[in-house]
C-alpha beads as a LAMMPS data file, in Angstrom:
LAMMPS data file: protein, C-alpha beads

238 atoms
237 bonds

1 atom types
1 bond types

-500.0 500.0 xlo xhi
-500.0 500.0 ylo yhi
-500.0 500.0 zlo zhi

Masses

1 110.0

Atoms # bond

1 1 1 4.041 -0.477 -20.731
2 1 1 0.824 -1.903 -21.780
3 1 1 -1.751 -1.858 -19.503
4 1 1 -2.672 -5.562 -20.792
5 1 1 -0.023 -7.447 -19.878
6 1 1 -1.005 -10.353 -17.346
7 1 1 2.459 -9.606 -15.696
8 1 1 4.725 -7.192 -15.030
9 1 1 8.536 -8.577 -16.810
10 1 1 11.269 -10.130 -14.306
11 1 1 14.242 -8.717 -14.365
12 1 1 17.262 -8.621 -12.174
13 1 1 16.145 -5.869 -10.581
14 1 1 12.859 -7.320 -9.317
15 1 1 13.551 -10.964 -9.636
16 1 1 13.141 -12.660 -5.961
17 1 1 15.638 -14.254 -5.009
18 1 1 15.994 -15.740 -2.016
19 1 1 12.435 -18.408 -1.530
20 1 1 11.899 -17.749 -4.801
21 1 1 8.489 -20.349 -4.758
22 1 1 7.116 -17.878 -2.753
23 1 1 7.776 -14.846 -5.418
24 1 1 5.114 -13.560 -8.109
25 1 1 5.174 -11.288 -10.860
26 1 1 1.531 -10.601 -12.310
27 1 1 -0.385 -7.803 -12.113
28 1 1 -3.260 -9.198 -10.036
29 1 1 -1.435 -10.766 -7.215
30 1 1 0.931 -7.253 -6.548
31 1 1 -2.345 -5.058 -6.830
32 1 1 -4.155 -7.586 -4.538
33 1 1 -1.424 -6.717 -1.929
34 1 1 -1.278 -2.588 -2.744
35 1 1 -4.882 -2.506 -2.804
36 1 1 -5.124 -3.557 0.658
37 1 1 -2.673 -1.299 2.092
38 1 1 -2.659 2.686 2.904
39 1 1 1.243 2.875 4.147
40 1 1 4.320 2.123 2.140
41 1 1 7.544 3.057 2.369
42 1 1 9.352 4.964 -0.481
43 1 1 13.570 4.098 -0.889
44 1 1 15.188 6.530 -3.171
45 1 1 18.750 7.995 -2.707
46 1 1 20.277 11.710 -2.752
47 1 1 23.495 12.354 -2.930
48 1 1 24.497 8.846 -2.487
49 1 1 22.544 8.649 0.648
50 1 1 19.897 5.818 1.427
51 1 1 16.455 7.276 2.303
52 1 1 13.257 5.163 3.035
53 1 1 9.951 7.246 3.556
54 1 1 6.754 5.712 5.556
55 1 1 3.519 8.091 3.175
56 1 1 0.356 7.350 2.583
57 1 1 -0.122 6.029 -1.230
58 1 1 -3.202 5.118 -3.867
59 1 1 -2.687 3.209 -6.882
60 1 1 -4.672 4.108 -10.283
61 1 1 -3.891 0.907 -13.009
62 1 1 -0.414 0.659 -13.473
63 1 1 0.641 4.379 -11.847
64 1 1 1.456 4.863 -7.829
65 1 1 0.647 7.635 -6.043
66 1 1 1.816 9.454 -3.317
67 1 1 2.040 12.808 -1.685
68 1 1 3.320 14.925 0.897
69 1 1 4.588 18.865 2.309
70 1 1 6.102 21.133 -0.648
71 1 1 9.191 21.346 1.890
72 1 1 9.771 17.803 1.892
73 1 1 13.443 16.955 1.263
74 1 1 12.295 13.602 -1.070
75 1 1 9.297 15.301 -3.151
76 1 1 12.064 18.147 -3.942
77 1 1 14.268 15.492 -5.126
78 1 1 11.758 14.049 -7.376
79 1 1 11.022 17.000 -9.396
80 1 1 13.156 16.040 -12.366
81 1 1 12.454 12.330 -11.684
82 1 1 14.273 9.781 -10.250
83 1 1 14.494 5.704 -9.372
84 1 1 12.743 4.767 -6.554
85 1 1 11.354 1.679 -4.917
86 1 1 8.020 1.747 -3.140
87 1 1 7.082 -1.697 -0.788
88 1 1 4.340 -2.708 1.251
89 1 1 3.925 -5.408 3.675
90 1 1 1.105 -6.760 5.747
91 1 1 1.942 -9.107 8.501
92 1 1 -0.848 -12.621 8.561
93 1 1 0.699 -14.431 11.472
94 1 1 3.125 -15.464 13.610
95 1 1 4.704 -18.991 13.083
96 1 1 5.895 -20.580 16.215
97 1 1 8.256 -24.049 15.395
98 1 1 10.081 -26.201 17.301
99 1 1 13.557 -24.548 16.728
100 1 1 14.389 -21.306 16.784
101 1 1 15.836 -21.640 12.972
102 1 1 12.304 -22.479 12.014
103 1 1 10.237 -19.643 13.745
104 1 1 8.839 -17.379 10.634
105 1 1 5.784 -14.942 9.780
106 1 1 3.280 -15.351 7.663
107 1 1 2.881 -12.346 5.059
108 1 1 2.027 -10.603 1.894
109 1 1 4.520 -8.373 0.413
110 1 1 5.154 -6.044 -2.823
111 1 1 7.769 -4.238 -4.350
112 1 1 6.885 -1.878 -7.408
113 1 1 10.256 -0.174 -9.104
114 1 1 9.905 2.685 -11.166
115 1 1 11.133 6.447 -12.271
116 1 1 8.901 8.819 -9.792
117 1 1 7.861 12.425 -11.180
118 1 1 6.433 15.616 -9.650
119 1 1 2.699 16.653 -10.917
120 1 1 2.974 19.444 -11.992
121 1 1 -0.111 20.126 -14.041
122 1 1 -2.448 22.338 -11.868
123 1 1 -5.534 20.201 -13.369
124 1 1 -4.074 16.952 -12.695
125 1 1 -2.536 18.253 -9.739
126 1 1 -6.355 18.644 -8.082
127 1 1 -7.677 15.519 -9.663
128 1 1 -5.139 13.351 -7.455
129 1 1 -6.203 15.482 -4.377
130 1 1 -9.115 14.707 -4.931
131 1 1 -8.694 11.291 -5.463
132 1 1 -6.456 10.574 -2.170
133 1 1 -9.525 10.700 -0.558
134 1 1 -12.143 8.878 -3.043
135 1 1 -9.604 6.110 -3.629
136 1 1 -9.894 5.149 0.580
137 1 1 -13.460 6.660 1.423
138 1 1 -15.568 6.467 -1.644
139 1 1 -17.664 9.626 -2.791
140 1 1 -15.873 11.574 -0.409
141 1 1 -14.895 14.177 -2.211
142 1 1 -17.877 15.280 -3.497
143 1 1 -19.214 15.892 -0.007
144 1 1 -16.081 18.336 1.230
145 1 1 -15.965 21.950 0.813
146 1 1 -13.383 22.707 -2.617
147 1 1 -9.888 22.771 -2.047
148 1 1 -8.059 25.672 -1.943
149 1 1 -5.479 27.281 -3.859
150 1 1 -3.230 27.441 -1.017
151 1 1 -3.792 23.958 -0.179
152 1 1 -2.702 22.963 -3.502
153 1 1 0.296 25.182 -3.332
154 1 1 1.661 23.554 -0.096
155 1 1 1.422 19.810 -1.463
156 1 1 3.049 18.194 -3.444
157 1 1 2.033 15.118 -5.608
158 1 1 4.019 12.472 -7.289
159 1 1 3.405 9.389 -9.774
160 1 1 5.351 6.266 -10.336
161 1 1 4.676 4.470 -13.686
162 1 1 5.582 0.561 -12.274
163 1 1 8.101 -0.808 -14.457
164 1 1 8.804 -3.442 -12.513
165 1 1 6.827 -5.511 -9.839
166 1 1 7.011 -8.226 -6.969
167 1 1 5.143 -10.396 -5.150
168 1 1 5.951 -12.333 -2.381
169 1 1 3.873 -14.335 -0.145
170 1 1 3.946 -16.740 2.803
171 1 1 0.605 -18.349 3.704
172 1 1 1.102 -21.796 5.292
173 1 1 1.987 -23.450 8.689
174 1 1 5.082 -24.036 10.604
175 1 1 8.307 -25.630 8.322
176 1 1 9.912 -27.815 11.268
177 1 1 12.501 -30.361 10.677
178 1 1 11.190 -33.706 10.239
179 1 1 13.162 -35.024 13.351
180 1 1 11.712 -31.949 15.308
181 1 1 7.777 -32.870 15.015
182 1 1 8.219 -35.204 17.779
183 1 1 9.711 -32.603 20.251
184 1 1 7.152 -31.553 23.318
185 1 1 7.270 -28.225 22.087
186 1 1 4.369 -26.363 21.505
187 1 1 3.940 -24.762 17.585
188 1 1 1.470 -22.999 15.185
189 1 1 0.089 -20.025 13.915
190 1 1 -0.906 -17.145 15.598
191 1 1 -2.922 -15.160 13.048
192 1 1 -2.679 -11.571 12.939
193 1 1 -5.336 -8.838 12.126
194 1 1 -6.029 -5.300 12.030
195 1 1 -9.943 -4.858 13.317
196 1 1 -11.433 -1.749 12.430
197 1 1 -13.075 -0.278 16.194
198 1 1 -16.555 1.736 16.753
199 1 1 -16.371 5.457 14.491
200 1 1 -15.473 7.938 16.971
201 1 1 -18.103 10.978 16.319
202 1 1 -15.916 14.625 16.344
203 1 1 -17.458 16.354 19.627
204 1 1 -18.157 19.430 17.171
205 1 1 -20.408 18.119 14.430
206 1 1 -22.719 19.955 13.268
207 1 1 -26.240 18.615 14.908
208 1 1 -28.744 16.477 12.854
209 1 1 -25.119 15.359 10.620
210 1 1 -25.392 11.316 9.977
211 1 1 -22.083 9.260 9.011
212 1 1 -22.753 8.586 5.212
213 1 1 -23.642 5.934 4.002
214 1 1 -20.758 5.134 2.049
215 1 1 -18.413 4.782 4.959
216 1 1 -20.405 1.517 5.769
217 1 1 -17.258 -0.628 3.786
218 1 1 -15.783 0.230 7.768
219 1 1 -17.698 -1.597 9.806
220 1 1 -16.635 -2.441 13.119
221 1 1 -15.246 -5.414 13.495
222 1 1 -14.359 -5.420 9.936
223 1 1 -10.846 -5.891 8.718
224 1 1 -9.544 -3.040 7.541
225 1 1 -7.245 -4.626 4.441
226 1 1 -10.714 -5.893 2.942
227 1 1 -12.441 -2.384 3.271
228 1 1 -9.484 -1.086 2.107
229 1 1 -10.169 -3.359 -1.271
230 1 1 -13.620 -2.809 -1.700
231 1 1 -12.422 1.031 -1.685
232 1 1 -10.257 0.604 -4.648
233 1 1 -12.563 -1.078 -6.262
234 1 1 -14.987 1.214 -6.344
235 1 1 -12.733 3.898 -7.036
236 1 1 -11.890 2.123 -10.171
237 1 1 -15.426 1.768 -10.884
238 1 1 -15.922 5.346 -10.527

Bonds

1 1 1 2
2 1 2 3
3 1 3 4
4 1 4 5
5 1 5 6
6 1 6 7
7 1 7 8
8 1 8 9
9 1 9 10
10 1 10 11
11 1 11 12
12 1 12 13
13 1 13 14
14 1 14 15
15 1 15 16
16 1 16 17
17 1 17 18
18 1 18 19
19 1 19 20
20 1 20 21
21 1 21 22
22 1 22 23
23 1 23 24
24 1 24 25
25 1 25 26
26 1 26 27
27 1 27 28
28 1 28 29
29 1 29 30
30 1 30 31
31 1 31 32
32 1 32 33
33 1 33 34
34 1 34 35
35 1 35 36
36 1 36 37
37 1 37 38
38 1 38 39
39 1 39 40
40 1 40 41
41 1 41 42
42 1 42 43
43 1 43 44
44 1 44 45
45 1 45 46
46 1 46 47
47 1 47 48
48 1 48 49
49 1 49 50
50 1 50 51
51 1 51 52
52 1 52 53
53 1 53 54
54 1 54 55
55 1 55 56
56 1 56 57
57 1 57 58
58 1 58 59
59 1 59 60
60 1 60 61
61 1 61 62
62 1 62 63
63 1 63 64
64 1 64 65
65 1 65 66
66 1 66 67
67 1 67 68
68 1 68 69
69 1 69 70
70 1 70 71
71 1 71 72
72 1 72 73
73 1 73 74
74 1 74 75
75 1 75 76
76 1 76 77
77 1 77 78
78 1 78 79
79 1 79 80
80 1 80 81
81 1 81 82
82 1 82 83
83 1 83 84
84 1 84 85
85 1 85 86
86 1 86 87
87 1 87 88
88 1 88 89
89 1 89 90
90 1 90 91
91 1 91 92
92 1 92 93
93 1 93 94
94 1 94 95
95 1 95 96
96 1 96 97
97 1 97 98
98 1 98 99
99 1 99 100
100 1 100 101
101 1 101 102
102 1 102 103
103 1 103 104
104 1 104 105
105 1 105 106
106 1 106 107
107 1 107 108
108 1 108 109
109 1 109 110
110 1 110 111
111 1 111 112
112 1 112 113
113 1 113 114
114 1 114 115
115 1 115 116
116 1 116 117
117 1 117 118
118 1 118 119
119 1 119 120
120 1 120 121
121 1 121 122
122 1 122 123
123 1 123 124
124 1 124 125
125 1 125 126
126 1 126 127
127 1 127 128
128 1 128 129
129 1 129 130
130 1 130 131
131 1 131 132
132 1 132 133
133 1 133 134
134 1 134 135
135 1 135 136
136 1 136 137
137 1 137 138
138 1 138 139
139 1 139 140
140 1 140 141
141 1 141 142
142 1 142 143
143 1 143 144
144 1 144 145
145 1 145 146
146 1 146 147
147 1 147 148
148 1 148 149
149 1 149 150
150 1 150 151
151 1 151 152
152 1 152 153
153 1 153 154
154 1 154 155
155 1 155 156
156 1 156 157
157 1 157 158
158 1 158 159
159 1 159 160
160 1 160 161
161 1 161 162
162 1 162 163
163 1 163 164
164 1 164 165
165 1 165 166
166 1 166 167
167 1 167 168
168 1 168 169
169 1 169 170
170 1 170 171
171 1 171 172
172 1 172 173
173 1 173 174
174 1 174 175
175 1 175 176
176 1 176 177
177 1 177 178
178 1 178 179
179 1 179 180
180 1 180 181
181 1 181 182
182 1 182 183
183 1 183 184
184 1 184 185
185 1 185 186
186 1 186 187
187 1 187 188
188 1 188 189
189 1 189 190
190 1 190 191
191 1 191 192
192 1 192 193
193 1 193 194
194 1 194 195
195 1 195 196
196 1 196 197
197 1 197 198
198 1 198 199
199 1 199 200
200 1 200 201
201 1 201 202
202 1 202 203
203 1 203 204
204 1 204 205
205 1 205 206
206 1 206 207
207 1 207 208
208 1 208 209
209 1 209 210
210 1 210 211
211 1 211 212
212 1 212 213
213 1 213 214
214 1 214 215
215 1 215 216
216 1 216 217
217 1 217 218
218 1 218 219
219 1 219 220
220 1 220 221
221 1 221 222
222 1 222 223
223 1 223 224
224 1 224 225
225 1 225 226
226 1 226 227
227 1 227 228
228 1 228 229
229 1 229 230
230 1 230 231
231 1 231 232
232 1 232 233
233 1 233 234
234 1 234 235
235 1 235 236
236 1 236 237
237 1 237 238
């Protein structure tokens, strides 16, 4: 699938169908919502078995990422390649109506389809090691002593082409019947955050070792799905 294509194609499979105003398809508004995550859950099935797998995951263009122990029960499924679904959601706030019917969240939310391979090549195999850490802490790999063969030989690493894509998003106030507004009932939006906290310094660092400067896209205080952003960007850029 070309890389150029403002969106990704809707298809039964990915088509969103229940609020469906709420549902996109390009390219920029499901990496907008990947790029600012670091969890997602994988679905697959074996052996006609539902499985859904909370792993850490990097995008690079149009190919997911993820990895994981060479004993895992899913990454040994993989290795001839298989469907699987990987989502992510961020919760924005908590919407508070009138009626219990009406209560909602607010949220951003993707769902990338796709046939999910093993890496296999030892050279590409390293590069993505390598990259699981540039892609959230830029540079970072450079800085790290090499990995080691036996590292590589106890991880796994697999890569989802998307085929297919989602968005679906819920940014606005509280949806209360029109009767309802003049209730005495409080309602609204309780927004909802993760704050990155102070860096807390390992109690065996080497003395005289400063926090590098490219850790700074954490600042405390900072919220953590726009550092996580300005990370992907710059691993892009790299």
């Amino acid at each position: 699938m070309s890389t150029e294509t403002a969106a990704y194609p809707v298809t039964p499979r990915n088509r969103v169908k229940r609020m469906h105003e709420r549902g996109s398809y390009d390219r920029e508004s499901v990496h907008a919502i990947l790029d600012a995550a670091m969890l997602c859950h994988v679905a697959y099935v074996i052996d006609g078995q539902p499985y859904a797998t909370p792993t850490l995951f990097w995008r690079r263009g149009d190919t997911l990422y993820w990895h994981g122990s060479s004993a895992s029960r899913m990454l040994r499924h993989l290795k001839a390649g298989t469907p699987a679904c990987l989502t992510v959601a961020h919760l924005d706030g908590l919407v508070l109506a009138r009626s219990g019917f009406n209560h909602s969240a607010n949220y951003r939310s993707a769902m990338c389809f796709g046939t999910a391979r093993l890496v296999e090549d030892p050279a590409e195999k390293i590069e993505a090691m390598r990259d699981v850490v540039d892609r959230f802490y830029p540079d970072r790999s450079a800085l790290l002593r090499p990995i080691t063969p036996q590292e590589a030989k106890a991880t796994t690493i697999v890569a989802m082409p998307i085929d297919e894509a989602a968005a679906k998003v819920r940014a606005k106030g509280v949806g209360d019947d029109e009767a309802d507004f003049a209730l005495p009932i409080w309602a609204g939006v309780i927004p909802v955050t993760t704050v990155l906290g102070p860096a807390e310094t390992c109690h065996r660092l080497v003395a005289g070792v400063e926090k590098p400067e490219t850790l700074a896209i954490f600042p405390e205080g900072g919220r953590l799905d726009a550092a996580l952003r300005t990370g992907q960007q710059r691993y892009e850029d790299a």
